[in-house]
N, C-alpha and C positions, 0 to 999 in steps of 0.2 A: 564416431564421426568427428572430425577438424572443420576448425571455423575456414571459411574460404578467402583466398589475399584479398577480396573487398571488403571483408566484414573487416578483416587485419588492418587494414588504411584506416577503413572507419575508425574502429576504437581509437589506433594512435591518434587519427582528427581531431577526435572527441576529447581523448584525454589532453591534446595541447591545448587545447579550447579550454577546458576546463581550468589548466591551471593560468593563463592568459587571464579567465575572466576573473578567476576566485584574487589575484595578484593586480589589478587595475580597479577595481569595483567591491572586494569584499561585502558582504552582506552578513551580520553578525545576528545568532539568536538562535532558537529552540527550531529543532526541525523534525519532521517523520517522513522518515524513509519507508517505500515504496518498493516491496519486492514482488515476486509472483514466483518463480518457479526456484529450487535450489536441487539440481540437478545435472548430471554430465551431458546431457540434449544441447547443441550447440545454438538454439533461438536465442536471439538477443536480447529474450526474458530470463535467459536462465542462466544462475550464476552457477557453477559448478564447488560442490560442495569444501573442497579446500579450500577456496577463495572464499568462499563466506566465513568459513572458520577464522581467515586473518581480518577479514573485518569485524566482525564480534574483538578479538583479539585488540584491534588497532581502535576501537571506540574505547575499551576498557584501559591500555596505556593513554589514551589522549583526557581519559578521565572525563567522558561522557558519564550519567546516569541513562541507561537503556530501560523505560518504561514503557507500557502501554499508551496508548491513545488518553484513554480514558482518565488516566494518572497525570499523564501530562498536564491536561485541562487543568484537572482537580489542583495540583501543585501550583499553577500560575494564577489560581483565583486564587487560593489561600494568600499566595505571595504577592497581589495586588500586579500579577503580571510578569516578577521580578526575582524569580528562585535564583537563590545565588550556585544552585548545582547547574552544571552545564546538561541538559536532560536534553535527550533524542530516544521518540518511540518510534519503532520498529512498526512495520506492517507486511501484512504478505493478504494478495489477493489473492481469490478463485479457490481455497480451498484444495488445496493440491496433498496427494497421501504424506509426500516427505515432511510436511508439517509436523504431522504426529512422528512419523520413524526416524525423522533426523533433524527436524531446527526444532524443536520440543528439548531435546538432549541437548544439543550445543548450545539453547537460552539456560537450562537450570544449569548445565555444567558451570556457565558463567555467572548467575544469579542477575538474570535478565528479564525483562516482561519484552509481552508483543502483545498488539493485536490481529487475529485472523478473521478475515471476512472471508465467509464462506456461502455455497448457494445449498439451500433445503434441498431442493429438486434432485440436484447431481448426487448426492449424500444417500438417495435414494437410491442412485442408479451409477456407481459410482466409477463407472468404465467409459462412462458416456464421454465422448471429446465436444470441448468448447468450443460452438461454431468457428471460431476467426483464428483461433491456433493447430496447427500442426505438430504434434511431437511424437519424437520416435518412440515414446515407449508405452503410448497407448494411454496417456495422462489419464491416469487412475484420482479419482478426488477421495478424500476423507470418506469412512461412513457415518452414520451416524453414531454409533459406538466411539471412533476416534474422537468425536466432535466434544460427546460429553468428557472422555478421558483429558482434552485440552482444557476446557471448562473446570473440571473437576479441579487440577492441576495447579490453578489460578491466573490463566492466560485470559487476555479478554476476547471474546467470541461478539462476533459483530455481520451484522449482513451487508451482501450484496445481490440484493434481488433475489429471485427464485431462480430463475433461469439464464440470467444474466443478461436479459435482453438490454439495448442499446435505451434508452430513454427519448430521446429523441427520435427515433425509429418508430416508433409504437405512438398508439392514441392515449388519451390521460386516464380513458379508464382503465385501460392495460397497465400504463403505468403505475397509479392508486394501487393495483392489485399487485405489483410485483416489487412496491416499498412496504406498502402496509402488511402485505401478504408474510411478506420477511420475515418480519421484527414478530409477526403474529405466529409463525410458522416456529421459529426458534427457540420462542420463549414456552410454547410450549414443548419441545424438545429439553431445554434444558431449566426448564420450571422456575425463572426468574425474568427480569425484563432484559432488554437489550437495550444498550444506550448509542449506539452508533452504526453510519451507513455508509458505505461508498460507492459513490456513481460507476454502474457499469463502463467501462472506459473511457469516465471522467467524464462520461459524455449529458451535460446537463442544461435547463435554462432556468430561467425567476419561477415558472410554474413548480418545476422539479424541487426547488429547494424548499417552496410552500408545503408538496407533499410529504415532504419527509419532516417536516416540522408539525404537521396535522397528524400524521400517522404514530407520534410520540419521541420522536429519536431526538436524541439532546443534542448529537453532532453529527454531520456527514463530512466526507473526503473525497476531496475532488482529488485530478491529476497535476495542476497550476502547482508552479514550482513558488518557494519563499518559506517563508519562517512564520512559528505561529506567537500572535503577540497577544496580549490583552483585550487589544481593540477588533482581533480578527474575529465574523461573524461565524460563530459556532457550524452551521451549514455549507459552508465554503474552506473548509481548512486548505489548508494546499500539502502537497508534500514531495519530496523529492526523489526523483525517477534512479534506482540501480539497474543500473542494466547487468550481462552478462561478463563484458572486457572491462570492468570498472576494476583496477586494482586498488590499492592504498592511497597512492597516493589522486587517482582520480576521486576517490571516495572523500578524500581530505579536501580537493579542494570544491565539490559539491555543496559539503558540509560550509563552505565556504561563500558558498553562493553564484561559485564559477559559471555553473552551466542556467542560470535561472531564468538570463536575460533571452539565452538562446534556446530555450525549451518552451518561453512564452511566446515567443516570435513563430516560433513551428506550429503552436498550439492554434496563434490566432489565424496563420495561411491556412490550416487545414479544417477549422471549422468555419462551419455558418456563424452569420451574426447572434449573439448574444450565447454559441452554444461552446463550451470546452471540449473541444476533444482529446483522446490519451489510448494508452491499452490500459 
């Protein structure tokens, strides 16, 4: 399947935008990127796997360090905030198969970390489609066999709910159950604790971040574009959105802070007050 001449407008939009903003406004500092699918499916979630290859590629000429979530944190508290390595961690939402069969390979080929947030439930049932996406290939998730293989591997494994339900959709006691349910559900899958969560599509409020700080998790990830600094509240990370038409040089100027202004301005028309919305 080919992307269609609006999706085509779009990205060029996006992409001049992007290097517009990143070249008027630069915004300098540690970021994590925000993937979901790494696949030939033409959704504007999914990057198709050659293009990922050059960004792996284009991080390691620009002389990023590509860590984990978890690593990340850990190197800016050591360094009072201020690692003199330029470091970006990787993320991939919903736990999708190509994790394990193909961006598993292309992070050690490179000597790369990430972290995957994945859901227990689907792991379970691993054919099941994610209510609010369509793809053509029948979006297979990890099982749990994969899960520990990634685990085992030294990738860091991190939730995203049970079921992926919306946070803000659902009552608190739903919610309580499908952050604490997570963290409780995975660790004992992979017989250790789990240090991080990210909002089902970002979608969170002040209650949501209390739960996930009572439930144990030392960090969550929202959708909110920016850089993560010293002072940023462990619960609220932000991180930055790859779409599928992102080439190098869109990539470069993200990394830059191009699209931040205009990804928070989307955010805020399209939620309710006090709530972040995202995929």
């Amino acid at each position: 399947m080919s992307r269609r001449p609006t999706d085509t407008l779009r990205i060029g939009a996006r992409r001049a935008l992007a290097e517009v903003g990143a070249r008027l406004a630069p915004v300098s500092g540690h970021r994590i990127l925000m993937y979901h699918r790494v696949c030939a499916d033409p959704h504007r979630l999914s990057v198709h796997p050659d293009r990922f290859r050059r960004h792996l590629d284009h991080l390691a000429r620009q002389g990023y360090e590509v860590v984990s979530i978890s690593e990340l944190l850990q190197r800016l508290a050591v360094a009072d905030g201020a690692p003199t390595a330029q470091l970006v961690a990787l993320s991939f939402d919903d736990g999708y198969r190509e994790m394990h069969t193909l961006v598993a390979r292309e992070l050690r080929a490179r000597g790369m970390g990430a972290t995957f947030f994945v859901l227990p439930e689907f792991a379970l049932f691993p054919r099941n489609l994610a209510p609010e996406y369509t793809w053509s290939d029948g979006c297979p998730y990890l099982t749990i066999d994969m899960i520990r293989s990634l685990d085992a591997d030294g990738f860091e494994i991190a939730a995203h709910g049970l079921r992926h339900h919306v946070l803000t959709d659902i009552d608190d006691d739903t919610a309580r159950h499908e952050i604490a349910g997570s963290r409780r559900r995975l660790g004992q899958l992979l017989g250790h604790d789990i240090a991080g969560f990210a909002y089902p599509r970002g979608a969170h409020e002040g209650r949501h971040a209390m739960m996930v700080e009572e439930a144990g998790f030392a960090w969550a990830a929202t959708v909110a574009p920016g850089v993560i600094e010293a002072a940023t509240r462990p619960t609220l990370l932000p991180r930055t959105e790859v779409a599928g038409g992102d080439d190098n040089a869109t990539l470069a100027a993200k990394l830059r802070g191009g699209l931040d202004r205009w990804h928070a301005w989307k955010q805020r028309a399209a939620a309710p007050a006090e709530a972040h919305g995202g995929m």
